[in-house]
C-alpha positions in Angstrom: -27.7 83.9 -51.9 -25.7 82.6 -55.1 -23.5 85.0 -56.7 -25.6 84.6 -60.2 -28.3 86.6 -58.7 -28.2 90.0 -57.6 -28.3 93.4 -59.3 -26.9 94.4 -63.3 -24.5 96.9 -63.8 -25.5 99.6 -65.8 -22.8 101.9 -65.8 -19.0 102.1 -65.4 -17.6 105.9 -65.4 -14.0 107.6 -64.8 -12.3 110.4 -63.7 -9.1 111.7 -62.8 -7.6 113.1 -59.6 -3.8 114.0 -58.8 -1.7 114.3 -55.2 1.7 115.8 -54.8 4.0 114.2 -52.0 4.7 116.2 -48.6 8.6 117.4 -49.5 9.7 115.0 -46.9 8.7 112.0 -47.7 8.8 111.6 -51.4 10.2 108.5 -52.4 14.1 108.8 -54.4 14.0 104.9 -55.1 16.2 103.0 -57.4 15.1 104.2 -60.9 13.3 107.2 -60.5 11.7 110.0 -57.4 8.4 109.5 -57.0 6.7 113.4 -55.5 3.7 113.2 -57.0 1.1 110.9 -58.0 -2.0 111.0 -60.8 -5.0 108.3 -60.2 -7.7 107.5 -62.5 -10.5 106.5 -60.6 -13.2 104.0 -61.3 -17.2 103.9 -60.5 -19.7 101.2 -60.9 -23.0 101.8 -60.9 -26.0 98.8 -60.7 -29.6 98.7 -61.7 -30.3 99.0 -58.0 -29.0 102.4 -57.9 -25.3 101.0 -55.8 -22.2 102.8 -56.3 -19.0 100.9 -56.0 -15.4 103.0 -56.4 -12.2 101.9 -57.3 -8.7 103.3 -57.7 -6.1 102.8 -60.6 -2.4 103.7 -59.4 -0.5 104.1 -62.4 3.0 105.0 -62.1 4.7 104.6 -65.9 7.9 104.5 -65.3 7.3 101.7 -62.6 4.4 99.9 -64.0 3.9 101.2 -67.5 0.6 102.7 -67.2 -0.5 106.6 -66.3 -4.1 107.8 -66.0 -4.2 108.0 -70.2 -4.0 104.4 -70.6 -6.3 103.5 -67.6 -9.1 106.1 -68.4 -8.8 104.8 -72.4 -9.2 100.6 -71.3 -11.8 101.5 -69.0 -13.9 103.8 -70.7 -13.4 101.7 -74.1 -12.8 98.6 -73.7 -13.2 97.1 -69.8 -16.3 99.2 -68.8 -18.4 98.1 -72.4 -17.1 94.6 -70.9 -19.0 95.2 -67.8 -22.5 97.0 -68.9 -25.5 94.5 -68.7 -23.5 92.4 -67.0 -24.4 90.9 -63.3 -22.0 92.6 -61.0 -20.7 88.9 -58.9 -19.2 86.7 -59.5 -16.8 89.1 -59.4 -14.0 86.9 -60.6 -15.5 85.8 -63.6 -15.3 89.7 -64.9 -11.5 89.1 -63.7 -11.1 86.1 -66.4 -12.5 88.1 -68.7 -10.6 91.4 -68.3 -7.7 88.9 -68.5 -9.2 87.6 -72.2 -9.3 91.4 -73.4 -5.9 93.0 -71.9 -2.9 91.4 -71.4 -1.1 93.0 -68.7 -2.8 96.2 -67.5 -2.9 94.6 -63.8 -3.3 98.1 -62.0 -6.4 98.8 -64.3 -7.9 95.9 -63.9 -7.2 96.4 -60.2 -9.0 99.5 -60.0 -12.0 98.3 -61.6 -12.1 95.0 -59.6 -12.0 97.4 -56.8 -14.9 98.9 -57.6 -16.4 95.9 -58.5 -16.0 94.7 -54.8 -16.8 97.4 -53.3 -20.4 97.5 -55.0 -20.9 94.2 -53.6 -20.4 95.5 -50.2 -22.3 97.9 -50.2 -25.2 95.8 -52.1 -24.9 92.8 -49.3 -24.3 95.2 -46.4 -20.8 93.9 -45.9 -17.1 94.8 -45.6 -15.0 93.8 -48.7 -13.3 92.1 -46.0 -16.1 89.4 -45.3 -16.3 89.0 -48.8 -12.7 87.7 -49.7 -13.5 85.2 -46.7 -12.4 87.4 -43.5 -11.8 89.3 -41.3 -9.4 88.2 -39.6 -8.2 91.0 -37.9 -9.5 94.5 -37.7 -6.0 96.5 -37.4 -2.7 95.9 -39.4 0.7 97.6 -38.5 2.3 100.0 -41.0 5.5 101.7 -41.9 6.8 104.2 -43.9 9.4 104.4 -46.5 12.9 106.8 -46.4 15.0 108.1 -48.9 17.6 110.6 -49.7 21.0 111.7 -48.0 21.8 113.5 -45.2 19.5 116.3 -44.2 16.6 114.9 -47.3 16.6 111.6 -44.8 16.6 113.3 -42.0 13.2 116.0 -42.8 11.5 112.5 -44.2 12.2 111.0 -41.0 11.4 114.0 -39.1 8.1 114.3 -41.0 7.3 110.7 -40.8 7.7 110.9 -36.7 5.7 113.9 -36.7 2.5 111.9 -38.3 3.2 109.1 -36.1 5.1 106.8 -37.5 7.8 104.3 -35.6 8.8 101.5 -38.4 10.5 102.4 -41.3 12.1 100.9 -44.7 15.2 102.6 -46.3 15.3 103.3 -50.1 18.8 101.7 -50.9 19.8 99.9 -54.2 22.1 102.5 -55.7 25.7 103.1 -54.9 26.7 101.1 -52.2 28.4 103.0 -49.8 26.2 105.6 -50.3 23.3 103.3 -49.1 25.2 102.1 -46.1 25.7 105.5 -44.8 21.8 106.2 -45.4 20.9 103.1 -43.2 23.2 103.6 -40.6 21.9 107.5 -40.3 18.6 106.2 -40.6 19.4 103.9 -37.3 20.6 106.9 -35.6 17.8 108.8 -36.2 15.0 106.0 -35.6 17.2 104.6 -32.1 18.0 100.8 -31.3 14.5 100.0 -31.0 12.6 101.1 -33.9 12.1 98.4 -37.4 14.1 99.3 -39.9 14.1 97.9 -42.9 16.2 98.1 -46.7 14.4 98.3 -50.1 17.1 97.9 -53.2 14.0 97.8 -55.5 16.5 95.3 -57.5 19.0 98.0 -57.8 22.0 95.5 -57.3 24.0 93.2 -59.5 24.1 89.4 -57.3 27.8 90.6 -56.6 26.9 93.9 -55.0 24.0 92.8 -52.9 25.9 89.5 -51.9 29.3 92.4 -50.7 26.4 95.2 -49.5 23.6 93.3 -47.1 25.6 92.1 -45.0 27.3 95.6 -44.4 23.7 96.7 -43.8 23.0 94.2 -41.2 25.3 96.0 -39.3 22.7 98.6 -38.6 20.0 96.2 -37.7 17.7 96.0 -40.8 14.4 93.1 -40.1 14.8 92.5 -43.9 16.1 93.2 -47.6 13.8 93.5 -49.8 14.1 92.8 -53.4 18.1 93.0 -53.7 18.0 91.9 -57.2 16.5 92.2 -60.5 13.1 91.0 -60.7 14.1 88.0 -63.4 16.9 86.7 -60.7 15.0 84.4 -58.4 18.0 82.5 -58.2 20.1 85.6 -56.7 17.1 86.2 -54.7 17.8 82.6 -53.5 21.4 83.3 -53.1 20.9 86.7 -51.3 18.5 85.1 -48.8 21.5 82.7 -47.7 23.0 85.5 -46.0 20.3 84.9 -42.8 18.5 88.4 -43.8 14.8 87.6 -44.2 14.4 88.7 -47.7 11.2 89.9 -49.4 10.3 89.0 -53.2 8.5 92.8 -54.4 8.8 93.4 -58.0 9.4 89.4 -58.8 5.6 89.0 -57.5 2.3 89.7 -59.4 0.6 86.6 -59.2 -0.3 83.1 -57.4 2.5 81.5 -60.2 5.0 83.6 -58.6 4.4 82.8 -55.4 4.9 78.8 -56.4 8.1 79.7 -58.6 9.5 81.8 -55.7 8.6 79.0 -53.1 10.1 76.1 -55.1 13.3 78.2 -55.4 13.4 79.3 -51.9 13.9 82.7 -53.1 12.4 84.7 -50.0 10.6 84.5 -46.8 8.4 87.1 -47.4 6.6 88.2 -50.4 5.2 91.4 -50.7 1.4 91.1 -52.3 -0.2 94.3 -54.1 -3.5 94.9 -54.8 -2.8 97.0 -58.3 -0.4 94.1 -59.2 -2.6 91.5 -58.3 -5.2 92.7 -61.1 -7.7 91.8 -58.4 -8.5 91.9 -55.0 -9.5 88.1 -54.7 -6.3 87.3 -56.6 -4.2 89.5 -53.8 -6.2 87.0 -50.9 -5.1 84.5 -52.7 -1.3 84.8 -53.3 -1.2 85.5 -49.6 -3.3 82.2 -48.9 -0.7 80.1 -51.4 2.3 81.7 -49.7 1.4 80.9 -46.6 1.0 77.5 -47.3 4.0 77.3 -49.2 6.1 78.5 -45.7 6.2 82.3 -46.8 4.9 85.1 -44.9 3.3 88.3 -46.5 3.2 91.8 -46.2 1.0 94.3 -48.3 3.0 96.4 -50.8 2.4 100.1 -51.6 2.3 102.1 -54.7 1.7 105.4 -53.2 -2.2 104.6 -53.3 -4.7 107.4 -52.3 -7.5 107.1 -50.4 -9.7 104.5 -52.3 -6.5 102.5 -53.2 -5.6 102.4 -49.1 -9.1 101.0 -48.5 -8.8 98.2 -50.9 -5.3 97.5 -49.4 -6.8 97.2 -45.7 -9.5 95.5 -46.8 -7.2 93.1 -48.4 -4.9 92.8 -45.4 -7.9 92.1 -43.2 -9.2 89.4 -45.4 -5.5 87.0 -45.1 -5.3 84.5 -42.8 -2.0 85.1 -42.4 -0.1 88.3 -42.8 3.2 89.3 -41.6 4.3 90.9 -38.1 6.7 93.4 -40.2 4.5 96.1 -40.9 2.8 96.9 -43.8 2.5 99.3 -46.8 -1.0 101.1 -45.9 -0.3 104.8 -45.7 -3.0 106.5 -47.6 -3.3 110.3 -46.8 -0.1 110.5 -44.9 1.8 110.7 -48.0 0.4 113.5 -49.6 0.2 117.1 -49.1 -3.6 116.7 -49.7 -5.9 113.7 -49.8 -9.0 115.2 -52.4 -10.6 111.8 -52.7 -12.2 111.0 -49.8 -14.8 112.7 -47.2 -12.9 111.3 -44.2 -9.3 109.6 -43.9 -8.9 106.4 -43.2 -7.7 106.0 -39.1 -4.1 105.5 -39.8 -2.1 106.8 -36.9 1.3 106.0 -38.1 1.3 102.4 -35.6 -1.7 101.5 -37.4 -4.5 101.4 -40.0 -7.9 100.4 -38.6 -10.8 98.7 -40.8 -13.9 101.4 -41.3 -17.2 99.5 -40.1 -19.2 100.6 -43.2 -20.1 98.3 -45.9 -17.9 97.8 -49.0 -14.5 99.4 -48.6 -16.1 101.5 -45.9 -15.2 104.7 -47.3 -17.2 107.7 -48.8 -15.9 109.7 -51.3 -15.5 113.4 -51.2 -18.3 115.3 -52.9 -15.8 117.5 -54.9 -14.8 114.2 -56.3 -18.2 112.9 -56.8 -19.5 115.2 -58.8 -17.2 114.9 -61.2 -17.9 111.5 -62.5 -20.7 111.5 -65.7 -24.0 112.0 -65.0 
């Protein structure tokens, strides 16, 4: 069937939902603690009566956008984009979006989510089969830590409790400080459990040159992002230690990817679906890193339900993703999960794909009903 054909969008709506953290496990990172979490979150509707649903996570103080400024581009400026509109191909509406907002990417995320996942559900398909896969129907996960003393040791506690065995350390700050975390962190987890650091570019070059290699002594399968974002070449210089390093905040797009390869700035880079600006761009970063000689995992930003879907589906549709596991928590994070009428099957070893069409999910009614008529 060729993507010119199909149904019309008529309609692209918004609300707003909002999570707070379980006290254990929210996230004291770098720049600021992140306990709570306010989504804005997309629907598509077509002429042939298909819904498609998408998620915005907007974190300002990491990403510069909130829920205000996603609701206002959608409502005004990306959905009147969209209306009359054939829904695929999807990434021409990407190119576009591009043409009318600069920057924006975890908007444009949301509603490319949505986009995809109306497709799914129009074609009888997982997103998944759509970006070109699946390749696999399970991906590993971990869970971040943070805080000192007894705040790391009720996140690890909680994070045990709902299953989880692999684990990255908020570090970045004051050095010694974030030694001592890891190395408690070790205790706690045993010999055997991954453990990973995450300096969210915390350090100057000097420090994380003086600092990873004091936290190799408790074991860590990577550093990620030891350095400002702008510092490929510290990156480069970091990764000579023998860590394998992971380029985060230094990677939003394909052109990243080929900077950071040509540099030799990491091993790993971590692909996100909100900084992608689109879930076929996300496939593809992964597919250019890969050939490039870098592995990928899939990033978090604290995503609800909707936004966990579109990560799995994501995952599932590279040919190539990393044995580290990966970013796809979902519901575990939060004290409650309003979005969606059933969880997504994360045990805390592993997220599963759903069998439905689309992203597979269905959203909560109380969550429904709220969207326009």
């Amino acid at each position: 069937m060729p993507d010119v054909l199909g149904p019309t969008i008529t309609a692209v709506e918004t609300t707003t939902v909002s999570g707070r953290a379980k006290p254990g496990l929210k996230v004291r990172g770098q720049r600021v603690t992140h306990d709570a979490s306010t989504f804005t979150l997309v629907r598509v509707v077509t002429d042939e009566g298909v819904e498609g649903f998408g998620e915005v996570s907007a974190t300002a103080a990491w990403s510069g956008e909130d829920a205000v400024t996603a609701t206002h581009f959608v409502r005004d400026l990306l959905g009147p984009a969209l209306v009359g509109k054939p829904l695929a191909p999807i990434d021409a509406h990407a190119t576009e979006f591009d043409r009318v907002l600069r920057g924006n990417w975890f908007t444009k995320a949301g509603v490319s989510t949505a986009l995809w996942d109306a497709l799914g559900r129009t074609r009888g398909v997982t997103v998944a089969e759509l970006l070109g896969g699946p390749y696999r129907r399970e991906v590993p996960v971990k869970i971040s830590l943070s805080g000192d003393d007894d705040e790391l040791r009720v996140g690890y506690e909680t994070a045990f409790a709902l299953g989880f065995r692999s684990f990255k350390v908020k570090v970045g700050r004051d050095p010694d400080a974030d030694v001592a975390r890891l190395a408690l962190a070790r205790d706690l987890a045993g010999d055997d459990a991954l453990l990973g650091a995450d300096a969210n570019g915390g350090w100057t070059l000097a420090v994380a040159l003086e600092t990873v290699p004091r936290l190799a002594e408790s074991g860590i399968a990577f550093i990620e992002q030891p350095v400002h974002p702008d510092d490929l070449e510290g990156l480069r210089d970091v990764r000579s230690l023998g860590i394998p390093l992971i380029a985060d905040e230094s990677v939003y797009s394909p052109a990243d990817v080929g900077r950071i390869a040509r540099l030799g700035a990491a091993d790993i880079v971590s692909v996100y679906v909100g900084k992608s600006s689109a879930l076929e761009r996300a496939v593809e970063s992964a597919r250019l890193a890969n050939e490039l000689g870098m592995d990928v995992v899939i990033g978090a930003n604290g995503e609800m339900g909707i936004g966990a879907a579109a990560q799995l589906q994501v995952a599932c549709a590279c040919e190539r993703i990393s044995e580290i596991p990966h970013g796809i928590i979902g519901h575990h994070f939060y004290e409650d999960e309003p979005t969606l009428k059933t969880p997504l099957d994360i045990d805390g070893l592993r997220a599963r794909l759903p069998d439905g069409p689309g992203l597979g999910v269905e959203l909560a009614d109380e969550v429904r009903i709220r969207f326009s008529s």
